[in-house]
N, C-alpha and C positions, 0 to 999 in steps of 0.2 A: 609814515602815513601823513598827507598832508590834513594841518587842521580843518575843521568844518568851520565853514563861511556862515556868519549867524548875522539876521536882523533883528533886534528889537521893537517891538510896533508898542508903543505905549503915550498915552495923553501927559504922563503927569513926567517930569525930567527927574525929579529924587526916585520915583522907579525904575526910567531904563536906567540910572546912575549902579541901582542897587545891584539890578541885575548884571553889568557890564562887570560890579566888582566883584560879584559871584563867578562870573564864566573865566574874567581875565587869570585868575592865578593857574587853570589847566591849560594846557596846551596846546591840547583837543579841540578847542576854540578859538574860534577868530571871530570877534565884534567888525564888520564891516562896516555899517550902520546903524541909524534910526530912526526909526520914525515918529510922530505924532498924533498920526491919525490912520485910519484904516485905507482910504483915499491914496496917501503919501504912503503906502507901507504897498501898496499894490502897483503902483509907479516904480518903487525902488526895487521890488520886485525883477523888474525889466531890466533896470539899470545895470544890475551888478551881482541880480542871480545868486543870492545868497544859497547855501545849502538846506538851511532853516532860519524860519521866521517863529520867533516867541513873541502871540498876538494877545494882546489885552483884547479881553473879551467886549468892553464898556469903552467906547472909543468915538469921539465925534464925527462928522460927515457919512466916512463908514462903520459901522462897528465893526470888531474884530471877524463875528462871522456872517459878515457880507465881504470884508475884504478876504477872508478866508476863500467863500466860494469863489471871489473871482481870481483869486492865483492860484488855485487848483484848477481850476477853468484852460485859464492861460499855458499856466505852466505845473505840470502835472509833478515832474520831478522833484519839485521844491517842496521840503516838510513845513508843515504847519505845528504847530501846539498852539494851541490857547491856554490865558494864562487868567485865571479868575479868583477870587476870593472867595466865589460861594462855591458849596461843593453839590448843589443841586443837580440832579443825574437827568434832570430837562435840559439843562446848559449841555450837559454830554453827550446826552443821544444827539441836539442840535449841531454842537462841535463836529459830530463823526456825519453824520448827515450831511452837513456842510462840504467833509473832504478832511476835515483835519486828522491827522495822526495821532496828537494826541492830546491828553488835556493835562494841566499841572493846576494845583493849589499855592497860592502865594500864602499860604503862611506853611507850610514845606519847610522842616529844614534844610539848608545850606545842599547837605551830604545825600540828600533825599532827590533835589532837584538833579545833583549831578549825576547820580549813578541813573536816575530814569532818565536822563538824556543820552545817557551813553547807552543802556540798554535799549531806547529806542531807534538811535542811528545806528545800532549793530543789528539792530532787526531781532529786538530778543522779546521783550518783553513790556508793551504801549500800554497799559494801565496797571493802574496801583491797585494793591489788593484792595482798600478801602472804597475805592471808585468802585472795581469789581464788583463789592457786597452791595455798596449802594443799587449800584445796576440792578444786581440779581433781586433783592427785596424788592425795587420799582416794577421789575417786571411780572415777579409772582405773585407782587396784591395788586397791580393794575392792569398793564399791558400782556399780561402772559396768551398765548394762542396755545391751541390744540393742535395747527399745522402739522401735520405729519414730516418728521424729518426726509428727506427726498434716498433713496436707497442709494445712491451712487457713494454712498461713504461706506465704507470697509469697516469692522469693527475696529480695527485699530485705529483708525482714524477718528471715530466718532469718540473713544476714550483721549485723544489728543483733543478734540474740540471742547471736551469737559472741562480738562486741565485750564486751557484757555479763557472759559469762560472763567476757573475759580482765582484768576488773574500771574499765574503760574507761567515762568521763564521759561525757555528753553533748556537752560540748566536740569532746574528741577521736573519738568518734565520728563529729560532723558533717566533723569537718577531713578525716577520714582517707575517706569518702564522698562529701565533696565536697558536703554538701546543707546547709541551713540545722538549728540548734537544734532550732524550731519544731516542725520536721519530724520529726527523732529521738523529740521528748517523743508527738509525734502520733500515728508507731508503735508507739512501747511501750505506749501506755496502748492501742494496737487489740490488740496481741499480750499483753499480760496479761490482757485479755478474752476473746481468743482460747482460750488455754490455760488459764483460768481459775486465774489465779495473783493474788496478791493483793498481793504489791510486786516489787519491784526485786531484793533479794534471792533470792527463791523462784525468779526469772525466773534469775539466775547458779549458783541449783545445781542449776534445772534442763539452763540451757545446759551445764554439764558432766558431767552425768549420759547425757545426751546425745551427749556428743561435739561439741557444737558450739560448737569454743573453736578463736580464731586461734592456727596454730602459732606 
């Protein structure tokens, strides 16, 4: 399997530094670029079509998520994350609103960053359980609605949507259901089409928006 093509978009050069020598020792990754600015990170964008861009959220000209929106814009295909310090679940709802895939915590260890980037280029598992809980408490003491879930979800499905919301992998969701991988990946890409949601992400605040999160 060919490595993923990675941009960096970061203002300060001791952070893309840190991160290049986080990514460089896997494989899995290719640093193609970097950027400086949110501006510059949506240009390069263009230029060389990286697979994924890791955006500093705090970034001059553009911030991370305005350059976010506009290369999802552009270019749908290319993963975003943003990459912040605070772990504010207003910074996330915005990140995923924006378009982005997903969000990371720079004080993350090492071993943390890289297995959520592989689980999110395998398409398993775009936020961390911590983010997750965040989510869920933002939305049950503030944003929560009564919205009726829409019936076009299957009961099986709507207990896959729960799992998702409690920040639960594909893994552990098959284990915990008793069904194959396959299966899992089969019904989420039917229930994202269903609800018309656009990744994994959106799919977890709307399961807690909801209410449909395992106690």
């Amino acid at each position: 399997m060919n490595a993923y093509r990675v941009l960096i978009a970061d203002d300060h050069p001791m952070a893309r530094m840190a991160i290049r020598s986080l990514l460089d020792p896997d494989p899995s990754f290719e640093v193609i670029g970097e950027a400086q600015n949110g501006e510059e990170a949506f240009l390069l964008c263009g230029q060389i079509q990286p697979d994924l861009v890791l955006m500093d959220i705090n970034m001059p000209k553009w911030s991370g998520l305005e350059a976010t929106r506009e290369v999802k814009k552009a270019y749908p295909h290319i993963k975003v994350v943003i990459l912040s310090v605070s772990d504010d679940v207003a910074d996330l709802i915005t990140a995923i609103q924006f378009g982005a895939q997903g969000y990371l915590l720079k004080n993350l260890e090492p071993d943390d960053w890289i297995n959520y980037l592989h689980a999110l280029l395998g398409e398993d598992s775009e936020l961390t359980r911590e983010m997750a809980t965040r989510l869920m408490y933002r939305f049950r003491q503030e944003e929560a609605t009564d919205e009726m879930v829409p019936d076009v979800l299957t009961p099986r499905e709507r207990e896959i949507v729960m799992y998702v919301g409690a920040g639960k992998t594909n893994r552990e969701i098959s284990e915990a259901l008793i069904i194959a991988e396959n299966t899992v990946k089969n019904h989420l890409k039917n229930i994202l089409e269903k609800l018309q949601l656009a990744n994994r992400v959106q799919l977890a605040a709307y399961a807690v928006r909801h209410h449909l999160v395992i106690k």
